[in-house]
C-alpha positions as CSV (number, residue, x, y, z in Angstrom):
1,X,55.1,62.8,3.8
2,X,55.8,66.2,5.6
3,X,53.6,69.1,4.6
4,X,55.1,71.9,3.6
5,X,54.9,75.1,5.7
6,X,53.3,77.4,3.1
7,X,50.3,74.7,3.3
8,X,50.3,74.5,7.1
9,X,50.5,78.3,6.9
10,X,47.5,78.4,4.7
11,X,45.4,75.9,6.3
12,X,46.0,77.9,9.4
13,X,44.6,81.3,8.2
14,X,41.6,79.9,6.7
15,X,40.1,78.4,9.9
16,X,39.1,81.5,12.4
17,X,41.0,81.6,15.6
18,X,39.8,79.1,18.7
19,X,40.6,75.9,20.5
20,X,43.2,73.9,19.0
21,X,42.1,70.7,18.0
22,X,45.3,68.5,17.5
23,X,46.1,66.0,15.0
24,X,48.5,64.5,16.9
25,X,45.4,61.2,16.9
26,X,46.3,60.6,13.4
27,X,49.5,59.4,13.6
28,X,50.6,60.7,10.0
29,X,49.7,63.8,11.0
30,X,51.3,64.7,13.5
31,X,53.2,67.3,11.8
32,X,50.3,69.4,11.9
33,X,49.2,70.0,15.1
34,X,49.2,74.0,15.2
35,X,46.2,73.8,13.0
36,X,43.5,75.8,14.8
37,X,40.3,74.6,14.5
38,X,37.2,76.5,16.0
39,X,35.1,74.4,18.6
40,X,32.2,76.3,16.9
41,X,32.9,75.2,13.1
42,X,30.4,72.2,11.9
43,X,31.8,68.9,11.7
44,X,31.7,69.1,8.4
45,X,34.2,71.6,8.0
46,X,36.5,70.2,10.8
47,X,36.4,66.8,8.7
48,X,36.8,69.0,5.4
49,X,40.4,70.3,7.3
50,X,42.0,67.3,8.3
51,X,40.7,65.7,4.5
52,X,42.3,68.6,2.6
53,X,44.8,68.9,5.1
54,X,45.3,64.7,4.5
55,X,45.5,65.1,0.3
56,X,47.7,67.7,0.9
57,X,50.4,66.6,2.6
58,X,49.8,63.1,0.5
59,X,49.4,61.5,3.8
60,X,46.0,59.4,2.8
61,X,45.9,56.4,0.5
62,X,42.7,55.6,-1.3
63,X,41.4,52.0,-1.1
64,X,38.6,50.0,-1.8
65,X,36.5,49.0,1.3
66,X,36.7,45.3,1.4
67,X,33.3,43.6,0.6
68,X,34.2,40.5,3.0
69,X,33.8,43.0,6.5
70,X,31.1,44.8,5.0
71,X,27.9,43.0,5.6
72,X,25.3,43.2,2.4
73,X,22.0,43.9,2.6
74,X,20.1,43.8,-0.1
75,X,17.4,46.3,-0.7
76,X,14.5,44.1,-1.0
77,X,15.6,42.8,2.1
78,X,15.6,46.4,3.9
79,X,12.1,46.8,2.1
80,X,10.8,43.6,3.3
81,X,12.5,44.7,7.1
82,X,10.7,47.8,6.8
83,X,7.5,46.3,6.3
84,X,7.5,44.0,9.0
85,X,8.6,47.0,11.3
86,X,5.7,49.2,10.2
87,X,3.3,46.6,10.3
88,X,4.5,45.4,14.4
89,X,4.1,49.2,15.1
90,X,0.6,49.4,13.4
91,X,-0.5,46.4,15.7
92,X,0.9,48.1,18.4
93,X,-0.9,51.1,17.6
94,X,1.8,53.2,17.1
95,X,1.5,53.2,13.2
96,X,-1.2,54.0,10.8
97,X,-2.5,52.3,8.1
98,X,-2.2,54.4,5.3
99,X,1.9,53.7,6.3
100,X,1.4,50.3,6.1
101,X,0.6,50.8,2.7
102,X,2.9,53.2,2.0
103,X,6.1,51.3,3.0
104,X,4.1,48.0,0.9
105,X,4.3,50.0,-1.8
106,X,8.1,51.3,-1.4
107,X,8.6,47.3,-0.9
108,X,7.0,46.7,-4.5
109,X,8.7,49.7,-6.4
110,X,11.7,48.0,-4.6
111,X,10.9,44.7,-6.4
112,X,10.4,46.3,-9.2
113,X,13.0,47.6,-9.4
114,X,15.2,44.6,-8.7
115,X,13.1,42.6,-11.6
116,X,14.9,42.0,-14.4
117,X,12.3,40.4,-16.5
118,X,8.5,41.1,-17.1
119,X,8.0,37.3,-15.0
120,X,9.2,38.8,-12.0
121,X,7.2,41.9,-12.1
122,X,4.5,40.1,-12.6
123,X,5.2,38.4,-9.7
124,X,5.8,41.4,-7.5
125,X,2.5,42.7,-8.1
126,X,0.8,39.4,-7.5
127,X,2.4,40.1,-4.0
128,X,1.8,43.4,-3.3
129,X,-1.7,42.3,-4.0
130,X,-1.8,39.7,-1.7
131,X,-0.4,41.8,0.9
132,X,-3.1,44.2,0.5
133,X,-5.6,41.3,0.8
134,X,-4.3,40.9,3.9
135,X,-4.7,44.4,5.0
136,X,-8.2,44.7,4.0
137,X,-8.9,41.3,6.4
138,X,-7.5,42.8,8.8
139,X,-8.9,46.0,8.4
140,X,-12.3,44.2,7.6
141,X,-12.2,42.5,11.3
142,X,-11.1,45.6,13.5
143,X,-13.5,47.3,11.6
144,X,-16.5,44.9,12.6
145,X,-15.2,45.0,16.1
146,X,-15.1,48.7,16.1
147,X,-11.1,48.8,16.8
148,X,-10.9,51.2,13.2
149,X,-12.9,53.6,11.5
150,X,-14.8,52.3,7.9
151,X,-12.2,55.4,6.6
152,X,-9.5,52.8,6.7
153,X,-11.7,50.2,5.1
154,X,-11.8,52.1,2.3
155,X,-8.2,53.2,2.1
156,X,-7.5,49.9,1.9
157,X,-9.9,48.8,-0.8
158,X,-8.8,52.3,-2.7
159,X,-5.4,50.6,-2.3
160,X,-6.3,46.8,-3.5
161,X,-7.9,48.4,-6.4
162,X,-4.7,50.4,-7.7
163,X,-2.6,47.4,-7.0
164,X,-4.9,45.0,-9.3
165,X,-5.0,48.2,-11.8
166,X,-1.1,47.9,-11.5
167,X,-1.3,45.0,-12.8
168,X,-3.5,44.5,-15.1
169,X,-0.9,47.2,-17.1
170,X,2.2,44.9,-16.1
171,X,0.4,42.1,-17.4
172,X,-0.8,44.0,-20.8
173,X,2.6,45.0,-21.6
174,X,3.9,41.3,-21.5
């Protein structure tokens, strides 16, 4: 597992002169710790040294990252997360509408996506639809009250129409 010296010298002359940034961290490298490594290079080309210098030297061993530490999220989930996020800073103020809508319709092309049969996108449009309901009461109340412009009314509407346009395809293609 000891890298040869023509490697070492190699790795050496490609990295410009500077502070010396030792391996000696990674235990299986230790041997290499007269590789210069700039203080100005990215950190993308430090990690690039120590990778190459690590397949190299055949001091790395690929495995598989174990799915039981990892947790999973799934991306409907992160959709559905994002939603609530947006629509907690839009009540705060500090959010608009027209992203509220946006990230409810990343959460639908989301669902979408996830669908496997037409059933289920059905059913993801029937609640995108009812989540843009909900916006335009919303928007339909603050608007009344004078909290929002009558622009976001209509943004809203514009964006309940689309959505029941949407589908009306989804269900045509059943």
């Amino acid at each position: 597992m000891r890298c040869s010296p023509a490697i070492a010298l190699w790795l050496q002359s490609t990295r410009p002169a500077g502070l010396v940034a030792e391996l000696l961290s990674f235990a299986r490298f230790g041997h290499l710790e007269h590789i210069n490594v700039n203080k100005r290079n990215s950190m993308k080309k430090q990690i690039g040294v120590v990778t190459l210098a690590a397949l190299l030297c055949g001091g790395v061993q690929m495995q598989a990252a174990d799915d039981s530490t990892r947790p999973t999220i799934k991306p409907v989930e992160r959709a559905v997360a994002a939603l609530r996020a947006e629509e907690t800073k839009f009540e705060a103020g500090k959010s608009t509408l027209f992203n509220v809508c946006q990230v409810a319709k990343d959460l639908r092309a989301v669902e979408l996506q996830a669908s496997v049969n037409t059933a289920e996108r059905i059913a993801a449009h029937k609640r995108h639809i009812a989540l843009v309901r909900d916006l335009k009461e919303q928007t339909d109340k603050r608007t009344e009250k004078g909290v929002v412009s009558s622009l976001d009314g209509k943004l809203v509407s514009q964006e309940l129409q689309e959505a029941e346009a949407e589908l009306q395809r989804a269900q045509e293609k059943k």
